[in-house]
Phi, psi and omega in degrees: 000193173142186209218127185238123159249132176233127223222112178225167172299180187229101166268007167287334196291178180289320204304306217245343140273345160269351182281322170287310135335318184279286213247001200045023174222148209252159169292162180036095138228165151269193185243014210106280179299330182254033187283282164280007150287318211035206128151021181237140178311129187237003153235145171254150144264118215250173214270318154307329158318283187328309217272335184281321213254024152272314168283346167292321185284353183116000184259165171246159180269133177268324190203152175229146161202218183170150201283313167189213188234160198322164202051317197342299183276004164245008166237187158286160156283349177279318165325307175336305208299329214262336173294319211279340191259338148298303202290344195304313178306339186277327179311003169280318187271348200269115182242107056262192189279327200289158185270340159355274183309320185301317163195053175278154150296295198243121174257141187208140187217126188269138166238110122320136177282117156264115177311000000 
């Protein structure tokens, strides 16, 4: 048995999907240029990613959760006010449900060892 945490940027949130959509570039990744600076994550991983290769390795996910929630550091607040209120129509359609996944910055995820 044991116990696995695992902690990534989150390219599922709206932020970070809309950010893509925008820009072709996910929140916390680099773009290139800021590649040889570095302080930026360079492969993303989506929340599905995570769940095929914990199940590959033998683990189950016990709990997702997230440090908070999308933008809070990257906008302003009339920004915040003004993405949450474009995306709101889509979250009926945006899948999966959870808000974590939905509108976590940093997704963290507890795994179990399956015996």
């Amino acid at each position: 048995g044991g116990t696995l945490i695992v902690s990534i940027p989150n390219i599922m949130n709206w932020y970070s999907r809309l950010k893509f959509l925008v820009s072709g570039e996910y929140n916390n990744y680099f773009t290139g240029k800021e590649f040889e600076g570095g302080g930026y994550h360079i492969s993303p991983l989506h929340y599905y990613q995570i769940r095929w290769m914990l199940a590959q390795a033998g683990f189950e996910i016990e709990k997702t959760a997230s440090n908070q929630y999308a933008g809070i550091i990257n906008f302003s607040g009339i920004k915040i006010l003004a993405s949450s209120l474009l995306v709101l129509p889509l979250r009926a359609v945006m899948k999966p449900k959870s808000r974590d996944i939905l509108e976590g910055d940093i997704l963290i995820v507890k795994a179990r060892k399956v015996i």
